[in-house]
Each structure stands twice: as structure tokens, then as C-alpha cells.
Rosetta silent file (secondary structure, phi, psi, omega in degrees, C-alpha in Angstrom):
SEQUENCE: XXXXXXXXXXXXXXXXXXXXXXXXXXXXXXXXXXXXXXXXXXXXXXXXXXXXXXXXXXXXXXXXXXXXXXXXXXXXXXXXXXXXXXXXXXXXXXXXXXXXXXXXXXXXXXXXXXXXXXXXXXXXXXXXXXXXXXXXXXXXXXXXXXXXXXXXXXXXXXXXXXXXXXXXXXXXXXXXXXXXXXXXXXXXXXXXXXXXXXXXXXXXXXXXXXXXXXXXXXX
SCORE:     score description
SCORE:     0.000 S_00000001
   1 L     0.000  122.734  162.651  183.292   71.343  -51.377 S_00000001
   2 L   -24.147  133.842 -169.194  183.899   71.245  -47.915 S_00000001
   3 L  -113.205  141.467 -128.494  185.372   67.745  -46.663 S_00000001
   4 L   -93.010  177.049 -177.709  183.564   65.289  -44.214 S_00000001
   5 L  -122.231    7.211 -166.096  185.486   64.744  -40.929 S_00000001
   6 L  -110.421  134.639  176.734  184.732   61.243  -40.646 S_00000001
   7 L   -82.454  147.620  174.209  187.525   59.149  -42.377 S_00000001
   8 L   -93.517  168.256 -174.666  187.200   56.572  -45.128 S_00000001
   9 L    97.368   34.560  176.281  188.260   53.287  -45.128 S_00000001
  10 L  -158.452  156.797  176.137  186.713   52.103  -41.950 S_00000001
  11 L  -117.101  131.197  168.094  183.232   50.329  -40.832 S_00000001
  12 L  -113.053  171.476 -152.544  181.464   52.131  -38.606 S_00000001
  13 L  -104.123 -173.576 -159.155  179.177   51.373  -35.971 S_00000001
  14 H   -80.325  -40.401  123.681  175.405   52.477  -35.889 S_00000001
  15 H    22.973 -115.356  132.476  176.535   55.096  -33.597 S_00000001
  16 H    28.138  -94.812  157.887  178.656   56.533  -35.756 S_00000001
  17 H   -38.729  -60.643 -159.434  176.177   56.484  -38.643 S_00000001
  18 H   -84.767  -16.406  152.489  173.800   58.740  -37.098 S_00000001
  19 H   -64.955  -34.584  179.047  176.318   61.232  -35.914 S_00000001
  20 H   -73.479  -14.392  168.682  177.581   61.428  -39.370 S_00000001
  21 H  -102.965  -18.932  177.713  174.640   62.190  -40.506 S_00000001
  22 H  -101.624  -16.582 -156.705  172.676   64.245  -38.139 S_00000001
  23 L  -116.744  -11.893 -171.420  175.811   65.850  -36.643 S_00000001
  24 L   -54.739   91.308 -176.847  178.730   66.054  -39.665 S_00000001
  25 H   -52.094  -40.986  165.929  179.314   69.797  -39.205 S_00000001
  26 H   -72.908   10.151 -170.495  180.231   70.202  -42.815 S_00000001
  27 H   176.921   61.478  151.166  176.790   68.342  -44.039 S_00000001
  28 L   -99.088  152.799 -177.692  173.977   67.821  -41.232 S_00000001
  29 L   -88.656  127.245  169.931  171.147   66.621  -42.447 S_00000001
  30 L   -54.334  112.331 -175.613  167.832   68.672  -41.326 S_00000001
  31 L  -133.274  160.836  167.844  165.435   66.183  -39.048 S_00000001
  32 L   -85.058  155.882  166.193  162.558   66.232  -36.580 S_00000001
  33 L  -123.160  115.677  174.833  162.766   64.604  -33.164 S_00000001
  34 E  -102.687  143.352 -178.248  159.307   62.771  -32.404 S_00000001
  35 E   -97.903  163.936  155.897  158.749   61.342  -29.288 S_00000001
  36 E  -140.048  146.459  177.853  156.412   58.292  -28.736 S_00000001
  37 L   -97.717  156.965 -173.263  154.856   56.518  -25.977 S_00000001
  38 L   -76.617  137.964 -155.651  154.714   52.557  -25.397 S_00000001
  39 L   140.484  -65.886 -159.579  152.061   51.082  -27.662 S_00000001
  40 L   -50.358  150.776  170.073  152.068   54.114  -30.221 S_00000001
  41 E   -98.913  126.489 -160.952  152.700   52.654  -33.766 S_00000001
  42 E  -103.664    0.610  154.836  155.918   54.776  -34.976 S_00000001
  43 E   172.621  175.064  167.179  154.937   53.711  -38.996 S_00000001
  44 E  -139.137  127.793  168.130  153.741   50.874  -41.614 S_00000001
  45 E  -129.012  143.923 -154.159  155.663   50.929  -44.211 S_00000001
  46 L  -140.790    6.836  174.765  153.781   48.572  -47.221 S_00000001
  47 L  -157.398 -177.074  162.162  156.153   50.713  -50.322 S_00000001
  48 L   -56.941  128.198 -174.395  159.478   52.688  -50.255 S_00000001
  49 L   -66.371  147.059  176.907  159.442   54.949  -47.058 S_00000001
  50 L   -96.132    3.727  153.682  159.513   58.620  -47.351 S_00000001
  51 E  -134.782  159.459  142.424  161.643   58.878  -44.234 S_00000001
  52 E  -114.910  154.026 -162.167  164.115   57.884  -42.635 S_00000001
  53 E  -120.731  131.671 -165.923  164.241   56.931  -38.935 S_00000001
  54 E  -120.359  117.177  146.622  166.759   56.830  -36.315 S_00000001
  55 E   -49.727  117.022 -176.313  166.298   55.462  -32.901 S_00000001
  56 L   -88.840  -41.744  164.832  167.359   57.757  -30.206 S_00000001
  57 L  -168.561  178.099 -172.573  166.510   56.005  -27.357 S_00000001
  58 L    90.000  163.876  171.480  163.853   53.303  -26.323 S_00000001
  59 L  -117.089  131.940 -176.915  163.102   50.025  -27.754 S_00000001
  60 E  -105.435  159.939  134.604  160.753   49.112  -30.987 S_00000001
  61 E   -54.865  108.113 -168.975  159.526   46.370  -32.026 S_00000001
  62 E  -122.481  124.009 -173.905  159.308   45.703  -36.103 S_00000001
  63 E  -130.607  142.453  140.964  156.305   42.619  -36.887 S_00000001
  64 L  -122.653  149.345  161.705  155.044   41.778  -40.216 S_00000001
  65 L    71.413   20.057 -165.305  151.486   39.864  -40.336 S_00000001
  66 L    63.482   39.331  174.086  151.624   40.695  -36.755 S_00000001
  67 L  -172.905  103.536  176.531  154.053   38.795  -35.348 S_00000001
  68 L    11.371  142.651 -168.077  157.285   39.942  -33.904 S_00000001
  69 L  -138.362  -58.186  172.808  160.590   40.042  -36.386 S_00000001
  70 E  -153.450 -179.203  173.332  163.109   41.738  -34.189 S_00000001
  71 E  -125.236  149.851 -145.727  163.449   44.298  -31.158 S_00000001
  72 E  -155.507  146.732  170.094  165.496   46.926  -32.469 S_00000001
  73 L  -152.789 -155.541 -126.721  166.972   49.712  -29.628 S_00000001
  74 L   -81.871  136.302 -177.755  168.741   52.870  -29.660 S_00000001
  75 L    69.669   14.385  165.319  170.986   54.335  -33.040 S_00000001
  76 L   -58.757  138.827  164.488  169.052   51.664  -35.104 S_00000001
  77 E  -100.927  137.403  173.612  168.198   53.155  -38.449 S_00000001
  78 E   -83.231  141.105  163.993  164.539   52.245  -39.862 S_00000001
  79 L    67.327   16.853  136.813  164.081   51.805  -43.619 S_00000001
  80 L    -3.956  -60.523 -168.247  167.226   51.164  -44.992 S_00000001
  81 L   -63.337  -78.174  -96.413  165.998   47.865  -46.182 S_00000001
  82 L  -112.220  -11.316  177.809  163.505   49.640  -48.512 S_00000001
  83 L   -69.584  -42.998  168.157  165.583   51.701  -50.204 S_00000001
  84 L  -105.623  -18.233  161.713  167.118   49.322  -52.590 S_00000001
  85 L    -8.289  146.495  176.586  164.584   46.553  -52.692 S_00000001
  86 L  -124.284  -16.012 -156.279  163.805   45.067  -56.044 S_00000001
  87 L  -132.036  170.575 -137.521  161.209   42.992  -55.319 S_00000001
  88 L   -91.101  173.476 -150.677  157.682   43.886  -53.498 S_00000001
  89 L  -115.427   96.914  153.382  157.743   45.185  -49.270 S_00000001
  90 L   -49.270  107.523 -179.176  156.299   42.956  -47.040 S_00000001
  91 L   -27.575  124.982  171.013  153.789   45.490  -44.774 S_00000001
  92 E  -138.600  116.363 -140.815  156.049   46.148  -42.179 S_00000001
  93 E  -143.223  113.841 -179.120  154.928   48.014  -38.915 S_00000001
  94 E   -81.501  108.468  176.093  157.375   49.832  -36.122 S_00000001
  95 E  -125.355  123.617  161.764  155.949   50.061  -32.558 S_00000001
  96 E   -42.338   95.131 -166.660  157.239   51.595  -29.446 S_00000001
  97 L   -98.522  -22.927  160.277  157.346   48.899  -26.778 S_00000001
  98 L  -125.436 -149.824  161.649  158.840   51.348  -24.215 S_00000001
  99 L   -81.622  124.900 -170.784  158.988   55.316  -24.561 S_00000001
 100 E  -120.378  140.091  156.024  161.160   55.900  -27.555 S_00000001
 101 E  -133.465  163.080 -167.321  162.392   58.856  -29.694 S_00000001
 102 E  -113.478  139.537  151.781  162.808   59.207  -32.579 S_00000001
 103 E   -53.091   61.363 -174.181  165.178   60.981  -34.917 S_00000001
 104 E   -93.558  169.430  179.982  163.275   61.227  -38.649 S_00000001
 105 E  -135.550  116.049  172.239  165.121   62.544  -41.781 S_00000001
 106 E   -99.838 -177.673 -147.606  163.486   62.503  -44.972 S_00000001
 107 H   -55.832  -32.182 -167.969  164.443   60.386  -47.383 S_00000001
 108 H   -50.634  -42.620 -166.266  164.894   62.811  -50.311 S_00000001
 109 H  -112.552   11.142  141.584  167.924   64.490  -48.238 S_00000001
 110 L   -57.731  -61.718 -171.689  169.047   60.915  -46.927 S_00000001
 111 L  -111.315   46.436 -174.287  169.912   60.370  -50.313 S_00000001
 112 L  -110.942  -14.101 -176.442  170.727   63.577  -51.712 S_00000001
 113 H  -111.309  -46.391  165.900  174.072   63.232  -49.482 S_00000001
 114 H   -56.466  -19.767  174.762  174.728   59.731  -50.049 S_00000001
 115 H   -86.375  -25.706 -174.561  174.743   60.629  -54.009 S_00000001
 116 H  -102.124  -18.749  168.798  176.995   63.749  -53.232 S_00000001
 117 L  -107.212  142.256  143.689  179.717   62.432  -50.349 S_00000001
 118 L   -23.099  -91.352  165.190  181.717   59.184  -51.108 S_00000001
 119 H   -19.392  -42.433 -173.720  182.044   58.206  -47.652 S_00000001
 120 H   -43.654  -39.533  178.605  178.795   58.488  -47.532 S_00000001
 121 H   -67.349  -26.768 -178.838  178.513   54.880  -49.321 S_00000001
 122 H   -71.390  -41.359 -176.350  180.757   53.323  -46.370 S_00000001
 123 H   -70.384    5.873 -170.357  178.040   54.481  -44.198 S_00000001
 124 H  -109.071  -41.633 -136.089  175.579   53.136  -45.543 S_00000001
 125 H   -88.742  -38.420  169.000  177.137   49.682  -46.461 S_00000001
 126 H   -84.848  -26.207  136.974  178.019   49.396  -42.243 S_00000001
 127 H   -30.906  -84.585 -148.333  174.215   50.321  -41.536 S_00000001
 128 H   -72.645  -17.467  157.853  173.406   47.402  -44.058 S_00000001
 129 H  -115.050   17.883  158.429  175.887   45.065  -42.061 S_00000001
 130 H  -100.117  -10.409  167.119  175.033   45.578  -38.629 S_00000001
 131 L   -85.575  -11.174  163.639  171.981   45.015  -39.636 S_00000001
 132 L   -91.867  -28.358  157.438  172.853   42.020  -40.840 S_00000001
 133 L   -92.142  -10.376  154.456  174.393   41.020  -37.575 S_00000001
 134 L   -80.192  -42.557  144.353  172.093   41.891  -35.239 S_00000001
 135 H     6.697  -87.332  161.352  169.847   39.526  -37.993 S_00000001
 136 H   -18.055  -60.858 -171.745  172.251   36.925  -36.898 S_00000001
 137 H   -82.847  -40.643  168.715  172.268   37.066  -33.143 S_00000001
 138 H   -31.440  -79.003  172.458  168.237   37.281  -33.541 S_00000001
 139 H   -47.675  -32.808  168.545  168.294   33.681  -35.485 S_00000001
 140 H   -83.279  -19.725  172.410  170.867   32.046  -32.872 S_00000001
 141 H   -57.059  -24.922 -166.914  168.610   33.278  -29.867 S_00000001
 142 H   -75.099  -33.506  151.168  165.880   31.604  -31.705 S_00000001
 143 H   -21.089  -55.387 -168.670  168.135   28.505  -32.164 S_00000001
 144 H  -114.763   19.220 -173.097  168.320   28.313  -28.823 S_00000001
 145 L   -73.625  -32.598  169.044  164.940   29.588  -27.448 S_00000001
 146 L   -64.982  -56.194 -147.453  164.129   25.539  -26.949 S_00000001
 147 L  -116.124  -14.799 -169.602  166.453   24.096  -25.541 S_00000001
 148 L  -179.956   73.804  165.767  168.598   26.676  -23.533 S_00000001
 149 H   -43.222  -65.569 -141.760  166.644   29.813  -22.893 S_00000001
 150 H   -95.325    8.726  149.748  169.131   31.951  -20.844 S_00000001
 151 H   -59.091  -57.925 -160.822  171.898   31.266  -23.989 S_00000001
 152 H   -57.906  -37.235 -163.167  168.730   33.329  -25.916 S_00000001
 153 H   -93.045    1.117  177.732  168.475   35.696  -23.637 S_00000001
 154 H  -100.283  -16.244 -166.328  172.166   36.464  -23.189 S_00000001
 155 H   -93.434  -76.943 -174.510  172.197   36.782  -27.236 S_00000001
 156 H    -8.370  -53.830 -160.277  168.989   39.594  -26.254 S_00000001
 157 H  -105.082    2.023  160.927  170.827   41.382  -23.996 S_00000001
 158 H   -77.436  -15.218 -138.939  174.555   41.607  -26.140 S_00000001
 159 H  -102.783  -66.351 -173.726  171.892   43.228  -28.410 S_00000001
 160 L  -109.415  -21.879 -176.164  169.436   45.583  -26.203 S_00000001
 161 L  -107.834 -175.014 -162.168  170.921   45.342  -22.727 S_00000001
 162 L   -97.984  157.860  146.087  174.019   46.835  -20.336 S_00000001
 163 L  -126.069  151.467  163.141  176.359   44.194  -18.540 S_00000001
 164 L  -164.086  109.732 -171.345  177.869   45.059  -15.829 S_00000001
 165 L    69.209 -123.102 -156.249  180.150   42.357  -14.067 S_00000001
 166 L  -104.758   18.902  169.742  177.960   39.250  -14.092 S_00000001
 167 E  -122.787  168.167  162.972  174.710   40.547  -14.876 S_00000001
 168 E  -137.045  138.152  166.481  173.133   42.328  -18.054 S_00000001
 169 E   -99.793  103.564  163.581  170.137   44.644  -17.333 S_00000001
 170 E   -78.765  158.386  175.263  167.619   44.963  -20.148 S_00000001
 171 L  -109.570 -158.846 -125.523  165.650   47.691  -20.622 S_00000001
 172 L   -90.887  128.135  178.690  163.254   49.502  -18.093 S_00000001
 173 L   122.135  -61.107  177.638  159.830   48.671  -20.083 S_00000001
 174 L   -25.078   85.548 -144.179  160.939   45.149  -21.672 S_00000001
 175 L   -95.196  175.386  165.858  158.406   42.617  -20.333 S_00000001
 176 L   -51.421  -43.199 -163.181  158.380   38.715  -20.345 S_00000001
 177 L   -85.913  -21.167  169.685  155.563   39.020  -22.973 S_00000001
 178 H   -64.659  -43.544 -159.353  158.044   40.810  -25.669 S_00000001
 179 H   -91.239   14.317 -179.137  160.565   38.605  -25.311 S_00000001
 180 H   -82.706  -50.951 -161.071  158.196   35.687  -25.786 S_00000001
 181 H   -86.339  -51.448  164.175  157.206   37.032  -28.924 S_00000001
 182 L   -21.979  -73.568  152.472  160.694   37.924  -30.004 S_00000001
 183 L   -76.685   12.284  175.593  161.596   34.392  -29.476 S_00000001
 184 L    60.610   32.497 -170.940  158.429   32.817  -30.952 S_00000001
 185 L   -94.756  133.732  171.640  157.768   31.295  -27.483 S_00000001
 186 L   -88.479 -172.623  176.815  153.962   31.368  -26.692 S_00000001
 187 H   -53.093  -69.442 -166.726  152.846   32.892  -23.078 S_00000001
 188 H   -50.534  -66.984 -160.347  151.903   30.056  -21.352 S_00000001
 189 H   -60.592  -39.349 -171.605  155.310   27.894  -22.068 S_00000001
 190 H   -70.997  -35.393  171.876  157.404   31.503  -21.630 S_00000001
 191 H   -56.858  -73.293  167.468  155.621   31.889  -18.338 S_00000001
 192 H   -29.805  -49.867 -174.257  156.531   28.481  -16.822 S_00000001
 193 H   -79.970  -21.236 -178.361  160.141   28.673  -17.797 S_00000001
 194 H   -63.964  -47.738  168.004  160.253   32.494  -16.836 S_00000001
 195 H   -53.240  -34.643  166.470  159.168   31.326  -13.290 S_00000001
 196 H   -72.026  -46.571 -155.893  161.916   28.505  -12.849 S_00000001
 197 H   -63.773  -22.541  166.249  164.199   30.928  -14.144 S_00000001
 198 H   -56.498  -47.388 -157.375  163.094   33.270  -11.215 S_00000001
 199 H   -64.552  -74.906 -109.984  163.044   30.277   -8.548 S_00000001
 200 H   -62.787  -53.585  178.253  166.619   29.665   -9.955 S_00000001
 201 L   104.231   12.615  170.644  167.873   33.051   -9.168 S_00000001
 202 L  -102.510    0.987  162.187  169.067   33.594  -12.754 S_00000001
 203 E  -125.387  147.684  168.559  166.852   35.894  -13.854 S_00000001
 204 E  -118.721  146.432 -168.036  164.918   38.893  -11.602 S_00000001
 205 L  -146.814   95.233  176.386  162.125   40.806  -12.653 S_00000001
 206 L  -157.297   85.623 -172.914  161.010   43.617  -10.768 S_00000001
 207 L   137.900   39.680  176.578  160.486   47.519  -10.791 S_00000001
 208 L    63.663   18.108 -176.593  159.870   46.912  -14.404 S_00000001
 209 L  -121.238  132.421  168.964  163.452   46.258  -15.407 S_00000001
 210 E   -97.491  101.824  144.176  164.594   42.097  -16.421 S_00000001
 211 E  -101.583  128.786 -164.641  167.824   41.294  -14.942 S_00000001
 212 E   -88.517  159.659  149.726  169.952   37.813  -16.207 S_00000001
 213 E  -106.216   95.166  173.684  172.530   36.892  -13.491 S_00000001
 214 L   -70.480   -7.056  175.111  175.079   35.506  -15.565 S_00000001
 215 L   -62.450  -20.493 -175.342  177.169   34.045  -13.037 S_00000001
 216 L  -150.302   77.966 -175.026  175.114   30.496  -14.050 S_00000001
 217 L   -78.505   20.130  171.367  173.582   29.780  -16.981 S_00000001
 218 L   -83.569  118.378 -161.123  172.225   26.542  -16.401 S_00000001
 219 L   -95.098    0.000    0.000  168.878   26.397  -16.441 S_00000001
């Protein structure tokens, strides 16, 4: 059998993953690319999913019970989680918050390669700990979502946004009201501090893009 080109013995980045899987010239995996616009609900998944889904570009949103969990962006894989579960799926529901596509694969030939390449197991096992680390920086923005917004919002943007020099640009779509719910802030209190943060000059928000200025994080 023909040998993968990606070496073992390494953690790889999400990146990575979805080249090795969509693009591994000795073993791509057959997938659709669906596009969706922001709003569209991209699944609920309430059992094990029958695909899997790779963000291509865009940002999603993932809520159970209706209310925000994480923002997920581009070479995330969806439904990972669901795959080895033991114990019952909280209803969990993926939504496009800007225009997103999507990579799916189903699952059946997700894991028809992970049972047949080795490597295959590294890849999955760095999927399951970036996902555990973005997990992370989610729970310290919220940590600091009280007390020292534009810390949270600098954890946001190692996550979904560019830097360049002393700014990070999130992206074009991303409103004040996501990032409310992201950080379990309600509207009204996220409004007020979003406005000093304007007067301030550290953050600007206009032609539909949120830029921090990072040169001063004192709010």
C-alpha cells in the first residue's frame, strides 16, 4: 500500500489535518464543498454525525440550548467530538455567522482511513488537542470578560483574527453582538463598554470589520 507523505511523529496543526485528508495524494478522501450564507444553520447534531465538516473559510458559531459555546473559524473540523462519545450528545447546532464554506466528508470514509493509515491516529489525536486549546483560550477570555475586556478580546483575536504590527483585525462579518454572546456578556453592558472602548481609541468598528489597537490595553 502506497505510503502517506505526511510524516509520523509530529503534531500537526488543523491546517495540516485537512490537507492530509482532503489533499494526501496517495489517499484523498472524496467531499462536497457547500457554501452558506450568514444566518444559515450549517447542522444540529442531537446523535453521532454522519459527516464530517471542515471549515474552509468564514466563521461559525456552535450553541447548545441556544446560547453561544465557541466561534470556531477556518480549518476547524466539526464532529470530532461525537465520534467517540460514550455518554449521550448534548443537541448541538453549527451556524454561519459570516459567509462560510464548508468542506463535508462523510463519516463512513473519515473513518475508513483512520482504521487503515497509522498516521492517521496522530491526526486525529492533534484535531482532538487543538481543540482542546482553543477550549482553553475560550475559558480565559471568559475569565477575563469582567474585569479586563480587551485581555478577552486579544484571547478572540489569537483565535479568529490577523495581527499585523499593533493591531489584530477580526473578521469582516464579526459584530459586537457575537462577541457578546461568545463572552456571555449581555447587549446592553457589551454596548456601554464597546462604546468607551471606541471613545478610547482601542477598538474601531467600521465597514463591518472590528479592529483592537493593541498598542494600549488599558481600558
Amino acid at each position: 500500500m502506497s505510503q502517506s507523505l505526511f510524516l509520523e511523529g509530529s503534531i500537526y496543526s488543523n491546517e495540516q489535518a485537512k490537507r492530509y485528508f482532503l489533499e494526501d495524494p496517495t489517499y484523498p478522501l472524496p467531499f462536497e464543498t457547500i457554501q452558506y450564507q450568514a444566518g444559515e444553520t450549517i447542522s444540529t447534531e442531537q446523535t453521532k454525525c454522519n459527516a464530517i465538516r471542515i471549515i474552509g473559510s468564514g466563521i461559525v458559531m456552535q450553541s447548545q440550548n441556544k446560547e453561544c459555546v465557541d466561534l470556531i473559524g477556518k480549518d476547524t473540523f466539526l464532529g470530532i467530538d461525537s465520534l467517540y462519545t460514550l455518554s449521550k450528545i448534548t443537541a448541538t447546532t453549527y451556524t454561519a455567522i459570516t459567509p462560510t464554506i464548508i468542506y463535508q466528508i462523510t463519516t463512513q470514509s473519515f473513518m475508513n482511513k483512520l482504521n487503515e493509515r497509522n498516521e492517521s491516529q496522530l491526526f486525529l489525536i492533534s484535531l482532538m488537542r487543538n481543540t482542546t486549546i482553543r477550549q482553553l483560550y475560550h475559558f480565559t477570555a471568559l475569565s477575563h470578560a469582567t474585569t479586563h475586556l480587551t485581555l478577552a478580546l486579544t484571547k478572540l483575536g489569537e483565535i479568529l483574527g490577523e495581527t499585523k504590527g499593533n493591531m489584530i483585525y477580526f473578521p469582516e462579518g464579526l459584530s459586537q453582538q457575537h462577541i457578546a454572546a461568545y463572552l456571555n456578556i449581555s447587549k446592553t453592558v457589551m454596548k456601554n463598554r464597546w462604546a468607551k472602548l471606541i471613545e478610547q481609541g482601542i477598538v474601531s468598528d467600521a465597514n463591518n470589520e472590528i479592529v483592537l489597537h493593541t498598542g494600549s490595553l488599558n481600558e
